[in-house]
C-alpha positions in Angstrom: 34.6 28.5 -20.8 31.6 26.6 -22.3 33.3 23.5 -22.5 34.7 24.3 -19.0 31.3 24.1 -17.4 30.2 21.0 -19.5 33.5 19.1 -18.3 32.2 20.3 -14.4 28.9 18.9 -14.8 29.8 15.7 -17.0 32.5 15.0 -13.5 29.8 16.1 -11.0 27.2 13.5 -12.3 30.0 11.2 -13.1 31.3 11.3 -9.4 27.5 10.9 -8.3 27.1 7.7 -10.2 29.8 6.2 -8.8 29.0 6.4 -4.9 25.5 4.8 -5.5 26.6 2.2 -8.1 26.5 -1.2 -7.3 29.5 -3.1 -7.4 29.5 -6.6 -9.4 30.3 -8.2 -6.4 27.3 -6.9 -4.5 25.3 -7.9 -7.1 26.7 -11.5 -6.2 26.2 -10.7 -3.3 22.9 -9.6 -3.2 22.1 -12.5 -6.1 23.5 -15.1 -3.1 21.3 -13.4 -0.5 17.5 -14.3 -2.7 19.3 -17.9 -3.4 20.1 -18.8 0.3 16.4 -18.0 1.3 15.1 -20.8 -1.4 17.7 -23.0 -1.1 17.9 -23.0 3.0 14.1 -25.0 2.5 15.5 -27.1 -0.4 18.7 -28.5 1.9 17.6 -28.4 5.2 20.3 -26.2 6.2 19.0 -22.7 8.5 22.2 -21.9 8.6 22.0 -20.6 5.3 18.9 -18.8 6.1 19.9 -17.0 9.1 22.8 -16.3 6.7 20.4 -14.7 4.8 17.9 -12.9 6.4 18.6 -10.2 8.5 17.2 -10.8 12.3 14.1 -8.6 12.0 13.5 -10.1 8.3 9.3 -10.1 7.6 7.8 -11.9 5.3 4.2 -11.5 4.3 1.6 -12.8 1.7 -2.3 -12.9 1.4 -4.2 -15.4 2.9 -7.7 -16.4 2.8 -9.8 -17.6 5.8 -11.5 -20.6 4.6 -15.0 -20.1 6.7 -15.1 -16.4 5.7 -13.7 -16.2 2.6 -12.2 -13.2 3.7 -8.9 -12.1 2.7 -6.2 -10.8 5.0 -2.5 -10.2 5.5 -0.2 -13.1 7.1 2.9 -12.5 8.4 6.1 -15.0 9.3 9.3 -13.5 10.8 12.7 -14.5 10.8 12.6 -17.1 13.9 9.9 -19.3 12.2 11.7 -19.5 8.8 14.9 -20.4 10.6 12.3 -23.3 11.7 11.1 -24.2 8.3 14.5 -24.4 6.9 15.1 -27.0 9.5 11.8 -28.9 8.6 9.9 -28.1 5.6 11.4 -31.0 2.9 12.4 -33.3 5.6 10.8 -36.0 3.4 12.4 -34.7 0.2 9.3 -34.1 -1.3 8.6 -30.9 -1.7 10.7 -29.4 -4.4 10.9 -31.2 -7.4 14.8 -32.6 -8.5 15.8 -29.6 -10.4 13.8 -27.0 -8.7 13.2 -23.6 -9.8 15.5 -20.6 -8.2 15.2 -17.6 -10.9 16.7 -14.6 -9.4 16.4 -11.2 -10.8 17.5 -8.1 -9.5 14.9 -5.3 -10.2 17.2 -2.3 -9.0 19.6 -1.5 -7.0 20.7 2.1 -5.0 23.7 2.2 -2.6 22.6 -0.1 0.0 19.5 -0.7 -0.8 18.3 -3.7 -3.5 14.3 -4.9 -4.8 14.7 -8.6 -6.0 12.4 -10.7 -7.5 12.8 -14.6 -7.2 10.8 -17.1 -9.3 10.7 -20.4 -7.8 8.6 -23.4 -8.6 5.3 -22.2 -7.1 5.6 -19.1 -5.8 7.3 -15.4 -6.6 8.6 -13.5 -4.0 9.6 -9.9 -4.1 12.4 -9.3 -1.6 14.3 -5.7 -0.2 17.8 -6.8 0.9 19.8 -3.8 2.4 23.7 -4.0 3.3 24.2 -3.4 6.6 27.9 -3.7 7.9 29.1 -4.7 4.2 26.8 -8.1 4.3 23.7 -8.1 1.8 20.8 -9.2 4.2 17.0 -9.7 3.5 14.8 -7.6 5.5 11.3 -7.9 3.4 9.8 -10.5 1.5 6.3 -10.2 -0.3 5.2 -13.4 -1.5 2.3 -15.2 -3.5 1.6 -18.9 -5.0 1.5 -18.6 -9.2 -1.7 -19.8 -8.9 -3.3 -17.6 -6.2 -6.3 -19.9 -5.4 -4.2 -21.8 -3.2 -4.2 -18.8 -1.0 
């Protein structure tokens, strides 16, 4: 009977796992997700951004107001990084040749993923959620490495 009951609670936690485990190819997935975001700036596509992103994406970071010195929270949405993606290396110079697109995924539960991306000067900490089977970003928290340039 003992080994009964340790057999129903080894399958109960086993059966557990399995619904909220993540899948290799949503890691991919999920993996593809932080790597549009960088690379949508580095190619000039928005396509891949709004790829992406989900619709209602934010992204926010710290700012400082140079006449104050007073720090405070900036925000960018989805709509405006769609815009950047169109514009921001137009001129090919702001990534260097080989840039910088370090993804790591920090944890992942059901539908829900925390990301971390490591790209030449900044780190951006991302929660991508699956909605409708697709991986999208809906959060991004981001700072320069060297935070005086905030």
């Amino acid at each position: 009977m003992k080994q009964f009951s340790i057999f129903l609670v080894c399958l109960f936690f086993s059966i557990n796992y399995g619904v909220n485990a993540q899948t290799q190819q949503d890691s991919l997935n999920i993996r593809q997700a932080a790597l549009d975001y960088i690379e949508s700036q580095h190619n000039l596509e928005p396509e891949q951004f709004e790829r992406a992103a989900h619709p209602r994406m934010v992204k926010r970071t710290f700012w400082t107001n140079k006449k104050t010195k007073k720090e405070y929270l900036k925000e960018t949405f989805t709509d405006a990084m769609i815009l950047l993606a169109e514009t921001y290396n137009q001129n090919g110079d702001k990534f260097p040749e080989n840039p910088t697109k370090k993804v790591i995924i920090l944890d992942v539960f059901d539908k829900t993923a925390s990301v971390k991306l490591i790209a030449d000067e900044w780190i951006d900490y991302m929660h991508i959620v699956k909605l409708n089977g697709k991986w999208q970003i809906v959060n991004v928290l981001w700072q320069f490495k060297d935070s005086g340039k905030h």
